[in-house]
ZAVOVEX-684112 format. One line per field, with one value per residue (C-alpha): residue in one letter; x, y, z. Coordinates in nm, 3 decimals, always signed. Layout:
N
resn <- (A/...);
c1 <- (X/...);
c2 <- (Y/...);
c3 <- (Z/...);
//
This chain:
87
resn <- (X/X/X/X/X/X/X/X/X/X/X/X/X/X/X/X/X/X/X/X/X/X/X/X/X/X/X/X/X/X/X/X/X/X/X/X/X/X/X/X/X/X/X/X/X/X/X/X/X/X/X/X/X/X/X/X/X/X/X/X/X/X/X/X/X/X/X/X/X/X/X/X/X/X/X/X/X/X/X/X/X/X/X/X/X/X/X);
c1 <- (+9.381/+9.033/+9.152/+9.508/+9.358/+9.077/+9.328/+9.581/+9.300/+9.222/+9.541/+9.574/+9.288/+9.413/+9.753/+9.572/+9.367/+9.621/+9.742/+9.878/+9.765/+9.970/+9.750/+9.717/+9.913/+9.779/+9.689/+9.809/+9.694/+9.975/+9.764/+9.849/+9.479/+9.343/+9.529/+9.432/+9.110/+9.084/+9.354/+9.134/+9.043/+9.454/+9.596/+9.343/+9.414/+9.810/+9.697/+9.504/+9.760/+10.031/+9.835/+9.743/+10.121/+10.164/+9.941/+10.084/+10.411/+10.279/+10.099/+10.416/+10.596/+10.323/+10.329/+10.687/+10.694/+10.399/+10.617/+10.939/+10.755/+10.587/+10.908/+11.096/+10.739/+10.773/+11.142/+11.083/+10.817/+11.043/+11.303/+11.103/+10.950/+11.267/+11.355/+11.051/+11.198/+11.481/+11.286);
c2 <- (+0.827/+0.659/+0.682/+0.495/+0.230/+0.208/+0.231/-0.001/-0.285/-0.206/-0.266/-0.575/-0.688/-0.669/-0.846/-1.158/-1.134/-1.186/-1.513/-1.785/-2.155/-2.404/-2.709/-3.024/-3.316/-3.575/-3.893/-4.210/-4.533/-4.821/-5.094/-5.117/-5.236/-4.994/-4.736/-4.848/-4.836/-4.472/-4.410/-4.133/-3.918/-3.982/-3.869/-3.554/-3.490/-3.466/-3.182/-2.988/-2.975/-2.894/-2.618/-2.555/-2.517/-2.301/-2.044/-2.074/-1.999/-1.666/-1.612/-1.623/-1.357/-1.138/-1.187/-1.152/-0.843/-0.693/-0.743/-0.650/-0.318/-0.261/-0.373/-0.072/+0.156/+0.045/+0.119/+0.455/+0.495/+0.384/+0.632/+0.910/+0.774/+0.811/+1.184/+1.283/+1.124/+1.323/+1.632);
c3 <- (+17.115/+16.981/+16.678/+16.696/+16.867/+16.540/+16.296/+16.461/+16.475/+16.086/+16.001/+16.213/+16.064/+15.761/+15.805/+15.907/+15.613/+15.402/+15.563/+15.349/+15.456/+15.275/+15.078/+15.274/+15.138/+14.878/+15.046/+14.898/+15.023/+15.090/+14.942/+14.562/+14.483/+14.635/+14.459/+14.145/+14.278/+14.332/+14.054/+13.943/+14.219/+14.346/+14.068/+14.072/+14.444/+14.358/+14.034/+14.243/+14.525/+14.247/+14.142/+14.501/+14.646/+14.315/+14.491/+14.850/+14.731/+14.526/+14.862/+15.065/+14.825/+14.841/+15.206/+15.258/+15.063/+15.261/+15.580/+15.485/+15.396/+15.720/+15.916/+15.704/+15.804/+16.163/+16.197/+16.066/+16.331/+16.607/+16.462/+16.533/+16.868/+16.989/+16.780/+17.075/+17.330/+17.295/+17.279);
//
Protein backbone atom coordinates (compact mmCIF):
# COMPACT_ATOMS: atom_id res chain seq x y z
CA UNK A 1 0.00 0.00 0.00
CA UNK A 2 3.30 2.27 0.79
CA UNK A 3 4.19 1.86 -2.33
CA UNK A 4 0.99 3.08 -4.45
CA UNK A 5 0.78 5.94 -2.45
CA UNK A 6 4.91 6.68 -3.46
CA UNK A 7 4.41 6.03 -6.87
CA UNK A 8 1.09 7.85 -7.25
CA UNK A 9 2.81 11.14 -5.77
CA UNK A 10 5.86 10.53 -8.37
CA UNK A 11 3.75 10.57 -10.98
CA UNK A 12 1.78 13.54 -9.77
CA UNK A 13 4.76 15.16 -9.40
CA UNK A 14 5.60 14.78 -12.55
CA UNK A 15 2.39 15.92 -14.36
CA UNK A 16 2.76 19.30 -12.79
CA UNK A 17 6.16 19.45 -13.94
CA UNK A 18 5.33 19.53 -17.17
CA UNK A 19 2.94 22.53 -16.90
CA UNK A 20 2.73 24.98 -19.69
CA UNK A 21 2.46 28.81 -18.53
CA UNK A 22 1.54 30.92 -21.43
CA UNK A 23 4.01 34.32 -22.02
CA UNK A 24 2.65 37.46 -20.56
CA UNK A 25 1.48 40.00 -23.09
CA UNK A 26 3.70 42.81 -24.66
CA UNK A 27 2.96 46.08 -23.09
CA UNK A 28 2.42 49.00 -25.29
CA UNK A 29 2.12 52.38 -23.93
CA UNK A 30 -0.92 54.71 -25.32
CA UNK A 31 1.23 57.79 -25.54
CA UNK A 32 2.78 57.89 -29.13
CA UNK A 33 6.00 59.72 -27.71
CA UNK A 34 6.53 57.56 -25.45
CA UNK A 35 6.48 54.71 -27.70
CA UNK A 36 8.94 56.01 -29.77
CA UNK A 37 10.72 56.45 -26.81
CA UNK A 38 11.14 52.90 -25.86
CA UNK A 39 10.74 51.84 -29.62
CA UNK A 40 13.54 49.51 -28.95
CA UNK A 41 12.94 47.53 -25.99
CA UNK A 42 8.85 47.43 -27.43
CA UNK A 43 9.53 46.09 -30.39
CA UNK A 44 11.97 43.43 -28.57
CA UNK A 45 9.30 42.65 -25.92
CA UNK A 46 6.71 41.72 -28.92
CA UNK A 47 9.93 39.15 -30.58
CA UNK A 48 10.50 37.56 -27.58
CA UNK A 49 6.83 36.96 -26.79
CA UNK A 50 6.45 35.71 -30.54
CA UNK A 51 9.03 33.35 -29.97
CA UNK A 52 7.71 32.86 -26.48
CA UNK A 53 3.92 31.81 -27.49
CA UNK A 54 5.86 29.64 -30.19
CA UNK A 55 6.95 27.48 -27.21
CA UNK A 56 3.65 27.50 -25.19
CA UNK A 57 1.88 26.20 -27.99
CA UNK A 58 4.62 23.17 -28.54
CA UNK A 59 4.13 22.93 -24.73
CA UNK A 60 0.40 22.47 -24.96
CA UNK A 61 0.79 19.54 -27.69
CA UNK A 62 3.17 17.87 -25.75
CA UNK A 63 0.89 18.31 -22.89
CA UNK A 64 -2.20 17.34 -24.53
CA UNK A 65 -0.65 14.29 -25.85
CA UNK A 66 0.72 13.32 -22.38
CA UNK A 67 -2.97 13.40 -21.14
CA UNK A 68 -4.82 11.93 -23.69
CA UNK A 69 -2.35 9.00 -23.00
CA UNK A 70 -2.86 8.71 -19.35
CA UNK A 71 -6.73 9.23 -19.77
CA UNK A 72 -6.51 5.95 -22.28
CA UNK A 73 -3.95 4.33 -19.16
CA UNK A 74 -6.51 5.33 -16.58
CA UNK A 75 -9.53 3.95 -18.39
CA UNK A 76 -7.79 0.76 -18.77
CA UNK A 77 -7.20 0.80 -15.05
CA UNK A 78 -10.79 1.48 -14.25
CA UNK A 79 -11.62 -1.40 -16.70
CA UNK A 80 -10.06 -3.79 -14.68
CA UNK A 81 -11.04 -2.21 -11.23
CA UNK A 82 -14.21 -3.14 -12.08
CA UNK A 83 -13.12 -6.95 -13.91
CA UNK A 84 -12.32 -7.41 -9.65
CA UNK A 85 -15.23 -6.13 -8.62
CA UNK A 86 -16.97 -8.58 -10.36
CA UNK A 87 -14.88 -11.28 -9.05
Amino acid sequence: MTQAILMVACLAGEAFATSCLPPPRPFVPSDSEVARDYADLIRSDFELYIQDIQSYFRCLEVERARAFEEAREVSQDYGRFLELMDE
